[in-house]
mmJSON file of the N, C-alpha and C atoms, coordinates in Angstrom:
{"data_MODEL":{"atom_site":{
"group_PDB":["ATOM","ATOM","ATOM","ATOM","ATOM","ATOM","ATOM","ATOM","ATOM","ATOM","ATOM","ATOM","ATOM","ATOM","ATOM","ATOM","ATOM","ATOM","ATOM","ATOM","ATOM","ATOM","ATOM","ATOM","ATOM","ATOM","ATOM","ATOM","ATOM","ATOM","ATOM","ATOM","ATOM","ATOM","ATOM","ATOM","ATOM","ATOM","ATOM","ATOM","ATOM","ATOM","ATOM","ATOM","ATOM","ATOM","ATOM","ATOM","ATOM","ATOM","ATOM","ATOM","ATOM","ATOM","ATOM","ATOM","ATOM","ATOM","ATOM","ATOM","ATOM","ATOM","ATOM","ATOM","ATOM","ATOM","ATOM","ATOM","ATOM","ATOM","ATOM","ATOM","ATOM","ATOM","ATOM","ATOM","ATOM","ATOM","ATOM","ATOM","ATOM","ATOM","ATOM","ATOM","ATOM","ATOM","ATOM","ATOM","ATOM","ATOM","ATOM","ATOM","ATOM","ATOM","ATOM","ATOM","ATOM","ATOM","ATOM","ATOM","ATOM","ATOM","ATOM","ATOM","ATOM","ATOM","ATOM","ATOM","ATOM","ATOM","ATOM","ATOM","ATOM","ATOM","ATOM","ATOM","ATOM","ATOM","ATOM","ATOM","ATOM","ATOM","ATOM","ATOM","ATOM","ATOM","ATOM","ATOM","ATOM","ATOM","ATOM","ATOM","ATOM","ATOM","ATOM","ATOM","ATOM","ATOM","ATOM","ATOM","ATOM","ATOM","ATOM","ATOM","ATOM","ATOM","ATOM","ATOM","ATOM","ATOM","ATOM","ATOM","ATOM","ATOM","ATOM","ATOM","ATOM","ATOM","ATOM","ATOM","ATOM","ATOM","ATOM","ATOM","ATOM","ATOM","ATOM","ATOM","ATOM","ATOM","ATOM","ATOM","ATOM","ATOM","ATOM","ATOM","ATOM","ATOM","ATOM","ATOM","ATOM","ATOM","ATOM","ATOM","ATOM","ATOM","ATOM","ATOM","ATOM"],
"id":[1,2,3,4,5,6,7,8,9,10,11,12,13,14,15,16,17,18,19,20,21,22,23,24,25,26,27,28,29,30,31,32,33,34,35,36,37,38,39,40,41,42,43,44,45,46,47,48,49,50,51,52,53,54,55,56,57,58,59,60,61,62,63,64,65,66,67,68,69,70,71,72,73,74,75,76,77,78,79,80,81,82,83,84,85,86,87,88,89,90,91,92,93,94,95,96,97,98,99,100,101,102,103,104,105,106,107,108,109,110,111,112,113,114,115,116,117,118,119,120,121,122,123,124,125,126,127,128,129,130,131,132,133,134,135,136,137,138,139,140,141,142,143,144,145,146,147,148,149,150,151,152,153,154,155,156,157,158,159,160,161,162,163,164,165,166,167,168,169,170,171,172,173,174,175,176,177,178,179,180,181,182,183,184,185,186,187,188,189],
"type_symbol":["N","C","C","N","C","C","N","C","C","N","C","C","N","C","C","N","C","C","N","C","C","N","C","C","N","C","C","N","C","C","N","C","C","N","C","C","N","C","C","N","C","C","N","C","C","N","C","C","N","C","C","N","C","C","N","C","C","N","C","C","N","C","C","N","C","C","N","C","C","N","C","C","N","C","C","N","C","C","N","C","C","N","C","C","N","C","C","N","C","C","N","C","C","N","C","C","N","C","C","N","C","C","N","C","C","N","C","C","N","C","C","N","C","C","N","C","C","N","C","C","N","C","C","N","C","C","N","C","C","N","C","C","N","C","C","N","C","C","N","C","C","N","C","C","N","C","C","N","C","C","N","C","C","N","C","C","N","C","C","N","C","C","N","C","C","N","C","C","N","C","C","N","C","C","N","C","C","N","C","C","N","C","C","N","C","C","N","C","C"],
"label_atom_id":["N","CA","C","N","CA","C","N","CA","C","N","CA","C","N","CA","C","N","CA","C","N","CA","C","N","CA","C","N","CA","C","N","CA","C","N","CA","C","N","CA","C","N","CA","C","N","CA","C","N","CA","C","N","CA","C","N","CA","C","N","CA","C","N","CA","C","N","CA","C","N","CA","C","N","CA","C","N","CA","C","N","CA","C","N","CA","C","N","CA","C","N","CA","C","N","CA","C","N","CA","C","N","CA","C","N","CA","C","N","CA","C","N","CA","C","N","CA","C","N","CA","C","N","CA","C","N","CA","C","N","CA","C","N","CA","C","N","CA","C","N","CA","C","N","CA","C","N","CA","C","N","CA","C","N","CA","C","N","CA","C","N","CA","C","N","CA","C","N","CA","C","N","CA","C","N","CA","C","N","CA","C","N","CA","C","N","CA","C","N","CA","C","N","CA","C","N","CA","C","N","CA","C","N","CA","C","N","CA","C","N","CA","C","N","CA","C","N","CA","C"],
"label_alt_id":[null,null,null,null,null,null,null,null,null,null,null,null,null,null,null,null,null,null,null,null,null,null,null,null,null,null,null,null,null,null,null,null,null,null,null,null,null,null,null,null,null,null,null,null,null,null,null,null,null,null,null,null,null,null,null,null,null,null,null,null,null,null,null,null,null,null,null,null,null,null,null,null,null,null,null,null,null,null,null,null,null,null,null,null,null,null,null,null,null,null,null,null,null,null,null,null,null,null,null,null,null,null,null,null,null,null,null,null,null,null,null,null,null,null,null,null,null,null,null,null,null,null,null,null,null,null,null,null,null,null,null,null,null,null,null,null,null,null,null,null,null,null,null,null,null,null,null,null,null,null,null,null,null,null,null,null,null,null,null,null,null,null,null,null,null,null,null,null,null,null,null,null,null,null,null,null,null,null,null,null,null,null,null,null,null,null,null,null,null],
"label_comp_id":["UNK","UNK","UNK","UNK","UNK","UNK","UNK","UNK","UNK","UNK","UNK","UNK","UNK","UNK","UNK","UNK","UNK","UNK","UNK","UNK","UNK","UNK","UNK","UNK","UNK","UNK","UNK","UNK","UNK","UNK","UNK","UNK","UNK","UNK","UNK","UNK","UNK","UNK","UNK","UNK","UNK","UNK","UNK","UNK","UNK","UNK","UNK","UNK","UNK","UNK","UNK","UNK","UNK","UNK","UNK","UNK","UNK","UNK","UNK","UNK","UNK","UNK","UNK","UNK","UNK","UNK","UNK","UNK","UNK","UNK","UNK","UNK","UNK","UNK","UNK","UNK","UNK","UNK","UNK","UNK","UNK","UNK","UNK","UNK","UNK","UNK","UNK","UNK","UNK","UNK","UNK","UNK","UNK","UNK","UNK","UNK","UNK","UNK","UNK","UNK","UNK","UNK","UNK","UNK","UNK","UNK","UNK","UNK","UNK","UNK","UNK","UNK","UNK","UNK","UNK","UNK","UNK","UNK","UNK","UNK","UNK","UNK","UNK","UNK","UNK","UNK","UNK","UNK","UNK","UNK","UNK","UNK","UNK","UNK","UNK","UNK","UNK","UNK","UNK","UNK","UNK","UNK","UNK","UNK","UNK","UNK","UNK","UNK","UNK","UNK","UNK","UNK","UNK","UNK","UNK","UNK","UNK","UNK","UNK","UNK","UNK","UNK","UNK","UNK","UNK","UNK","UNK","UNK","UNK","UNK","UNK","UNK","UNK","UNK","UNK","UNK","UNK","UNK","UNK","UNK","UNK","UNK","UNK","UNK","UNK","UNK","UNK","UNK","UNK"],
"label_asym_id":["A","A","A","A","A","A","A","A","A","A","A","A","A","A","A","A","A","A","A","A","A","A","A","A","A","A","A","A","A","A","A","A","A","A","A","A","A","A","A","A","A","A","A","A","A","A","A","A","A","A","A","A","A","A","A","A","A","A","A","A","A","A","A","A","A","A","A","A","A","A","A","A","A","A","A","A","A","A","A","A","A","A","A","A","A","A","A","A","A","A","A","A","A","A","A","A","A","A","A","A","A","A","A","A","A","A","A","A","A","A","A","A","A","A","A","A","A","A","A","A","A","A","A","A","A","A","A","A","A","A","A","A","A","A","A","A","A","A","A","A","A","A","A","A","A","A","A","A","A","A","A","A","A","A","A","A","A","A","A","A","A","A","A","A","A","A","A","A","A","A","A","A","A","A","A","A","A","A","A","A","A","A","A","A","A","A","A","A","A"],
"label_entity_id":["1","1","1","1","1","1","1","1","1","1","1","1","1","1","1","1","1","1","1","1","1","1","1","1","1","1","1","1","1","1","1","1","1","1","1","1","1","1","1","1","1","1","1","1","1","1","1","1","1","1","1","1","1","1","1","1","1","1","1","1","1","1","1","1","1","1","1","1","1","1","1","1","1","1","1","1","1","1","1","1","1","1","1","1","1","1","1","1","1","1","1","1","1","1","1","1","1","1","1","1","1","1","1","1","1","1","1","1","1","1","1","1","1","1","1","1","1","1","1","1","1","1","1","1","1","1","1","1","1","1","1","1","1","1","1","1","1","1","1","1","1","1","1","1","1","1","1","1","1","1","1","1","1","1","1","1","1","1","1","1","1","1","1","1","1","1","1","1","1","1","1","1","1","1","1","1","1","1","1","1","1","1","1","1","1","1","1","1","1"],
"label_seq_id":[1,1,1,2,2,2,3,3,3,4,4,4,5,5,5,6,6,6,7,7,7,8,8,8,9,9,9,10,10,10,11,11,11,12,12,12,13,13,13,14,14,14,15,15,15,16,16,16,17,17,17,18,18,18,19,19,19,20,20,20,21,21,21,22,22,22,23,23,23,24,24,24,25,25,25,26,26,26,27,27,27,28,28,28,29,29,29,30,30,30,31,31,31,32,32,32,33,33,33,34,34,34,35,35,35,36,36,36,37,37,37,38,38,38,39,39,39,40,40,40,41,41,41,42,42,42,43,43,43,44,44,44,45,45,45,46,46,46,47,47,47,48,48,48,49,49,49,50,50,50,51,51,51,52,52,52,53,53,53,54,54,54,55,55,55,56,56,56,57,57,57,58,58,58,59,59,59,60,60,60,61,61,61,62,62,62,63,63,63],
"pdbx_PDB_ins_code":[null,null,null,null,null,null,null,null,null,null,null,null,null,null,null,null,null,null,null,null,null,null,null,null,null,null,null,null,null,null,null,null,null,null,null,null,null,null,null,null,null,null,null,null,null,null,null,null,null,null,null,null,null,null,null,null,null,null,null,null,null,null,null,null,null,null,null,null,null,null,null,null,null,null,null,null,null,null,null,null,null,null,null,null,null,null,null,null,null,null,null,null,null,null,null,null,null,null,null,null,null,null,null,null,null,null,null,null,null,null,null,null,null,null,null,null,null,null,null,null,null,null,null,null,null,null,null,null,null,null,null,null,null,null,null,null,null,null,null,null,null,null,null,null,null,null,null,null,null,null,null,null,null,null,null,null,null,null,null,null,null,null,null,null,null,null,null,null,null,null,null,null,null,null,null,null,null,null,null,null,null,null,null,null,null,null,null,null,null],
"Cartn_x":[-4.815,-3.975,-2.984,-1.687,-1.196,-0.899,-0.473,-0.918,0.255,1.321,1.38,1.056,0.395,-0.111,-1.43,-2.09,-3.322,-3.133,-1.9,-1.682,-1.34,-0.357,0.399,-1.016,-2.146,-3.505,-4.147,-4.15,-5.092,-3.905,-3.007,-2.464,-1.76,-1.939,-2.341,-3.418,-4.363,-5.645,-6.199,-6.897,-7.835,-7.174,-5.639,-4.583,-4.457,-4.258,-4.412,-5.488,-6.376,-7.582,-8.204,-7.645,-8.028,-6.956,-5.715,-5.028,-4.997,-5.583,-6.03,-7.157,-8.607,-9.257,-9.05,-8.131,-7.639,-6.654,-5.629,-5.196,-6.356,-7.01,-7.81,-8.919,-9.595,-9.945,-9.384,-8.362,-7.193,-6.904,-6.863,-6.982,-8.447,-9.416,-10.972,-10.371,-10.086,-10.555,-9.545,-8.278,-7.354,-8.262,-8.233,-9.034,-10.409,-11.556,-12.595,-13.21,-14.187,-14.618,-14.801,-14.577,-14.332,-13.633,-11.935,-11.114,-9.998,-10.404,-9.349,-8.978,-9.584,-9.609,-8.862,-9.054,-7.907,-6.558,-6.751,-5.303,-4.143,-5.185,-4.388,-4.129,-4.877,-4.137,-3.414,-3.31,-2.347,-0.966,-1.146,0.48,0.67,-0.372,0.393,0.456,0.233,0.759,1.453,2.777,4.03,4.508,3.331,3.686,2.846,2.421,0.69,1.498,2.544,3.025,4.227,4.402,5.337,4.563,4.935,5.085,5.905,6.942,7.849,8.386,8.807,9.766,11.117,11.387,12.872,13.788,14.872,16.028,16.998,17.095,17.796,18.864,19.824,21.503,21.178,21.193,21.184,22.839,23.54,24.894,25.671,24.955,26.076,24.859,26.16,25.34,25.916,24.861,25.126,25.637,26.851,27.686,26.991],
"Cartn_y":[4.151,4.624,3.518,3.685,3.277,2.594,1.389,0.661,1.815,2.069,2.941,4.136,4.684,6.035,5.526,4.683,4.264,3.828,2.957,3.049,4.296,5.192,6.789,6.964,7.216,7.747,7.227,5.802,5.073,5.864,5.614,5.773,7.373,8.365,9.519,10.19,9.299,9.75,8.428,7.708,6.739,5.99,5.639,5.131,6.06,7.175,8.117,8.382,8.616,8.285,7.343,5.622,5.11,4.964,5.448,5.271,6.281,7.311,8.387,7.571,7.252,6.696,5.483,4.62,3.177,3.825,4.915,5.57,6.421,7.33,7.836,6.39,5.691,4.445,3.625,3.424,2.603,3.467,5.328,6.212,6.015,5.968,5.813,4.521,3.62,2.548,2.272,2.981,2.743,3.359,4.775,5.505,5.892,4.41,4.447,4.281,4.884,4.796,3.54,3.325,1.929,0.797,1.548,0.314,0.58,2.113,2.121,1.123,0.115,-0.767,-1.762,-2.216,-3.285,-2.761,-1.491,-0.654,-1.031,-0.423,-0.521,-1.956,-3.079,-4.271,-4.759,-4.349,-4.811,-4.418,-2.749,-2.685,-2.68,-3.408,-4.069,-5.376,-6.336,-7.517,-7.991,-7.328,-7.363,-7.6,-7.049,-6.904,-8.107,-8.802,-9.761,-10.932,-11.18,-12.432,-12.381,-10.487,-10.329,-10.433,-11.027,-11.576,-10.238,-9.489,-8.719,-7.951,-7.09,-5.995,-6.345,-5.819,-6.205,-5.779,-6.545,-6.481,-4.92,-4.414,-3.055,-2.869,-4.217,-4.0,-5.846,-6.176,-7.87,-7.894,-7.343,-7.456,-7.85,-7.496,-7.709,-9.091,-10.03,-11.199,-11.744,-12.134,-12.335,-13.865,-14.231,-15.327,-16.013],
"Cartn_z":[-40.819,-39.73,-39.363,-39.317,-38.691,-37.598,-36.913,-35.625,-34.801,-34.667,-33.904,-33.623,-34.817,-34.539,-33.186,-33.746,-33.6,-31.56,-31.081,-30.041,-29.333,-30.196,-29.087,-29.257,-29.834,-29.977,-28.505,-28.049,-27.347,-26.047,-25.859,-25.005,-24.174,-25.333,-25.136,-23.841,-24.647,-24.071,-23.078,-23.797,-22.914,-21.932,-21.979,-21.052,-20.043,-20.517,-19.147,-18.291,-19.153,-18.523,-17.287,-18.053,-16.972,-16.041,-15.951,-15.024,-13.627,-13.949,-13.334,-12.278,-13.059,-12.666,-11.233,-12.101,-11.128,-9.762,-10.258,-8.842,-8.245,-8.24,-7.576,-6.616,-7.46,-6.803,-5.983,-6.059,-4.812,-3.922,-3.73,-2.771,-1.873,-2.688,-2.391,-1.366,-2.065,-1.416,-0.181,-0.044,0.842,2.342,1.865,2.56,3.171,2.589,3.194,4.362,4.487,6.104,6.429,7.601,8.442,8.427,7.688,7.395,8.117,8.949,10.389,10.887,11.346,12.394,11.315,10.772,9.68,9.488,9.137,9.58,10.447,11.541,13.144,12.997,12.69,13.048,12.483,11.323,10.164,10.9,11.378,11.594,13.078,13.721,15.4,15.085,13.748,14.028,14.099,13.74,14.573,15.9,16.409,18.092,18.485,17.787,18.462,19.573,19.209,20.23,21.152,21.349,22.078,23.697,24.137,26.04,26.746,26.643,27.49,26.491,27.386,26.466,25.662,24.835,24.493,24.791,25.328,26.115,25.619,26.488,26.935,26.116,26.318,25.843,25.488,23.99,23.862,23.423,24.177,23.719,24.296,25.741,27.167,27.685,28.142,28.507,29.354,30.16,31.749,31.939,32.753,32.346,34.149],
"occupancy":[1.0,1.0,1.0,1.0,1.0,1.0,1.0,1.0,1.0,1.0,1.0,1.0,1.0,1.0,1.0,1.0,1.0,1.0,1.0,1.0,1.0,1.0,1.0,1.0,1.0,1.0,1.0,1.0,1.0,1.0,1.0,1.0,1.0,1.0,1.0,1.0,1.0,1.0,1.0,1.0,1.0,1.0,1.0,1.0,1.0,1.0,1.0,1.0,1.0,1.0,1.0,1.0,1.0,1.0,1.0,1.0,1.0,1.0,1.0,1.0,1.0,1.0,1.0,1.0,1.0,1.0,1.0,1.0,1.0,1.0,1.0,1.0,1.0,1.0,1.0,1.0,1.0,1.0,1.0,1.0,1.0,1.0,1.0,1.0,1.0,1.0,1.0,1.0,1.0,1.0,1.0,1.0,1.0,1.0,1.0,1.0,1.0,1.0,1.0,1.0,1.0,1.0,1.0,1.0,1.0,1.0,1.0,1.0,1.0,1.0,1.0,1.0,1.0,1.0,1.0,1.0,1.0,1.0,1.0,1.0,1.0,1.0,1.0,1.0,1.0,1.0,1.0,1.0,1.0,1.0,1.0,1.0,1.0,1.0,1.0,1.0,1.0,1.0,1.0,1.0,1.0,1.0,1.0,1.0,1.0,1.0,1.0,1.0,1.0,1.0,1.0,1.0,1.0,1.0,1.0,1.0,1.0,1.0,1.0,1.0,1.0,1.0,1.0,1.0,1.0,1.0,1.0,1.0,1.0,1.0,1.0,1.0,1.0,1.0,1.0,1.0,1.0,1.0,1.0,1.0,1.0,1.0,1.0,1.0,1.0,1.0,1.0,1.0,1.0],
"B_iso_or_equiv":[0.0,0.0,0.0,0.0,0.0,0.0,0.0,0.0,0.0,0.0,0.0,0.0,0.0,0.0,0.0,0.0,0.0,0.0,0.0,0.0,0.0,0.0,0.0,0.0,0.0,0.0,0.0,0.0,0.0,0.0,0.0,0.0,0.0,0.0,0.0,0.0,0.0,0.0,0.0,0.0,0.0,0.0,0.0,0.0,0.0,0.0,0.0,0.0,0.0,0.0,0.0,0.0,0.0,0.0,0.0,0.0,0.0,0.0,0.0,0.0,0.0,0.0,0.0,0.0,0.0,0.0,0.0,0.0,0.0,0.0,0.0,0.0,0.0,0.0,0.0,0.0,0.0,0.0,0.0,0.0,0.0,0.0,0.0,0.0,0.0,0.0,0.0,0.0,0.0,0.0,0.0,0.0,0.0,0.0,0.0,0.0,0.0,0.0,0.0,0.0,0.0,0.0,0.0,0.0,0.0,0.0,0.0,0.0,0.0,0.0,0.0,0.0,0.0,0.0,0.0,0.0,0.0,0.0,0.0,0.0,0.0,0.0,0.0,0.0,0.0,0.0,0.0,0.0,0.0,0.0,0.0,0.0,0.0,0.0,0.0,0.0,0.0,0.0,0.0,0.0,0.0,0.0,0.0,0.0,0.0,0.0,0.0,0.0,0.0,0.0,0.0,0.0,0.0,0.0,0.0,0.0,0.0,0.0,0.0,0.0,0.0,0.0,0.0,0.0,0.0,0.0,0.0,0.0,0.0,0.0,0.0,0.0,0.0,0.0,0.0,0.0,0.0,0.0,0.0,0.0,0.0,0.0,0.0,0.0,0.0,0.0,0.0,0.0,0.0],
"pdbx_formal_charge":[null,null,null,null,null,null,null,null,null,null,null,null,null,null,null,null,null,null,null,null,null,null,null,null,null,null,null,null,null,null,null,null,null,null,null,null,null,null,null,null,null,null,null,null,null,null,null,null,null,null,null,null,null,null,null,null,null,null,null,null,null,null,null,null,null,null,null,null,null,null,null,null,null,null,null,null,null,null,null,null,null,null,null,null,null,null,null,null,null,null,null,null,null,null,null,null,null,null,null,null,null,null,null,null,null,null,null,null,null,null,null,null,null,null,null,null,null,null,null,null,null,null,null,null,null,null,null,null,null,null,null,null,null,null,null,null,null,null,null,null,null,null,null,null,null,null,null,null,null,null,null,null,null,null,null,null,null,null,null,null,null,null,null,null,null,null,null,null,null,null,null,null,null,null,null,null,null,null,null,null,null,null,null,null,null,null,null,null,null],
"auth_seq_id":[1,1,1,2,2,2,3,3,3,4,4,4,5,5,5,6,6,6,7,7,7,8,8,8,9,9,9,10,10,10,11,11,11,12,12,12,13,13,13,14,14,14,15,15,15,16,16,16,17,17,17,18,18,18,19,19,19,20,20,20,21,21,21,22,22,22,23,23,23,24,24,24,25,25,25,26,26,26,27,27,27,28,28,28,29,29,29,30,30,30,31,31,31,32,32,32,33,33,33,34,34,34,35,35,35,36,36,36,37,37,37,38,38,38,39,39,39,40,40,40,41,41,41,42,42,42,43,43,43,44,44,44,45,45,45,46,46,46,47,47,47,48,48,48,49,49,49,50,50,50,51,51,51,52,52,52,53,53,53,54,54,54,55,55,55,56,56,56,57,57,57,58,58,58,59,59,59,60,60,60,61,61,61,62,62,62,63,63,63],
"auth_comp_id":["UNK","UNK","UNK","UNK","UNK","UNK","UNK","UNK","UNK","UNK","UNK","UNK","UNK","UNK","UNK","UNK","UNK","UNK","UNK","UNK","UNK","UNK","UNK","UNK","UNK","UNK","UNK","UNK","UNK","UNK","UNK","UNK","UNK","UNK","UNK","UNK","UNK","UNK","UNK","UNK","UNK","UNK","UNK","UNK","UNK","UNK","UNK","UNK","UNK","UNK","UNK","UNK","UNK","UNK","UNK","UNK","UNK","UNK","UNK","UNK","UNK","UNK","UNK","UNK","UNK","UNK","UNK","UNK","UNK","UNK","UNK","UNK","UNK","UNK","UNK","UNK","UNK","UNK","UNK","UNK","UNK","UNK","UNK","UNK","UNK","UNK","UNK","UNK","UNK","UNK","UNK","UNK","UNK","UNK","UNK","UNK","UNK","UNK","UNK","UNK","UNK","UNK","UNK","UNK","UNK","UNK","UNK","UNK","UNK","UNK","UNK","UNK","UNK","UNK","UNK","UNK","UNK","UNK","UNK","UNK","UNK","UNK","UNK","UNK","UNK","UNK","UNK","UNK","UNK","UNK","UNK","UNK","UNK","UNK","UNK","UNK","UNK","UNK","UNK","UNK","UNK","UNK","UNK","UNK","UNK","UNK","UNK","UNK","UNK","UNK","UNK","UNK","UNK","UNK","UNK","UNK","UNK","UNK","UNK","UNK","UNK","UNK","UNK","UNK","UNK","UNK","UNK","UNK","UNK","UNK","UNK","UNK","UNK","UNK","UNK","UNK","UNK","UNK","UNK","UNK","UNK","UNK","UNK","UNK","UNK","UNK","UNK","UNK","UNK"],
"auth_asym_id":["A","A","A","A","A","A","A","A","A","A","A","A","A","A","A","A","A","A","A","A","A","A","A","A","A","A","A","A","A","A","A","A","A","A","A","A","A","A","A","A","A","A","A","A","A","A","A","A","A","A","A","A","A","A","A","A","A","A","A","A","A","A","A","A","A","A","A","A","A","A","A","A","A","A","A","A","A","A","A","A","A","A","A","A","A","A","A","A","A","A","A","A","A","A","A","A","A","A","A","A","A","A","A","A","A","A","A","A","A","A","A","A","A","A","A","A","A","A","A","A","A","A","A","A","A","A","A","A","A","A","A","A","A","A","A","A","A","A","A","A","A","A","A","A","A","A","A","A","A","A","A","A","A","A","A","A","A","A","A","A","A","A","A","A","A","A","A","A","A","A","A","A","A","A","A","A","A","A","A","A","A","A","A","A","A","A","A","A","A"],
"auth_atom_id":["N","CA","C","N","CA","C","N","CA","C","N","CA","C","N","CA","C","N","CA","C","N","CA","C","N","CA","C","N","CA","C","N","CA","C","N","CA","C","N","CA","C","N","CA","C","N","CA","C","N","CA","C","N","CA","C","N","CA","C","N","CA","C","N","CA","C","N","CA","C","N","CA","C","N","CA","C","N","CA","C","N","CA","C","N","CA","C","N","CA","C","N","CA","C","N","CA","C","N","CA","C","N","CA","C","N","CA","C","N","CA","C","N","CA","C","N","CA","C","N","CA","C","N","CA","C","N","CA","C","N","CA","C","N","CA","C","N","CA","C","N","CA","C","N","CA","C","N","CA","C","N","CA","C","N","CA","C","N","CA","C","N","CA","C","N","CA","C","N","CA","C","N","CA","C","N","CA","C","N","CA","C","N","CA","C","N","CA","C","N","CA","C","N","CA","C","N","CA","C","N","CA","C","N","CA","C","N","CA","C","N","CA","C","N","CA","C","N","CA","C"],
"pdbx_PDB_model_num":[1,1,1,1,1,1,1,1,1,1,1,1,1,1,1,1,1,1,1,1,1,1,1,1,1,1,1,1,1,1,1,1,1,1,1,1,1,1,1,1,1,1,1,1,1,1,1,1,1,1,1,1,1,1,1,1,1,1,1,1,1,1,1,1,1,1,1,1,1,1,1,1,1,1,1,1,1,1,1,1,1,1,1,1,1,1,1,1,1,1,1,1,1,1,1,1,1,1,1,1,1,1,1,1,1,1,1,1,1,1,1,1,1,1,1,1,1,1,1,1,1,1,1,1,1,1,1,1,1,1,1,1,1,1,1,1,1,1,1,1,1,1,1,1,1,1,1,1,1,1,1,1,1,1,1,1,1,1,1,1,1,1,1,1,1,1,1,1,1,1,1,1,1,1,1,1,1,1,1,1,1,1,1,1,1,1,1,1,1]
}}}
C-alpha cells in the first residue's frame, strides 16, 4: 500500500474518530458539574479591582 493511500485511510476514519472523541470531551469537560463557580469568576475578573463606577461622559472635563 501506498503511504498515501495508507494516511487518506488513517485519516478517513481513525482521525475522525478521535477528533469527534477529543471535541465531545472538551464539551464534557467545559460543562461539568461544579465548574460554575470558576466560570463566574473567570468572567468577573475584570471587575475584581474596580472601587466606583465608571464615569458617565470621560469626555467632558471639569476645568
Amino acid at each position: 500500500m501506498e503511504t498515501y493511500s495508507f494516511l487518506r485511510a488513517m485519516a478517513d476514519s481513525w482521525f475522525l474518530l478521535a477528533m469527534t472523541v477529543g471535541f465531545l470531551a472538551l464539551c464534557v469537560w467545559a460543562f461539568r458539574p461544579g465548574s460554575r463557580a470558576m466560570h463566574q469568576d473567570v468572567a468577573n475578573s475584570i471587575f475584581r479591582n474596580d472601587d466606583r463606577p465608571a464615569d458617565p461622559n470621560p469626555a467632558k472635563k471639569e476645568a
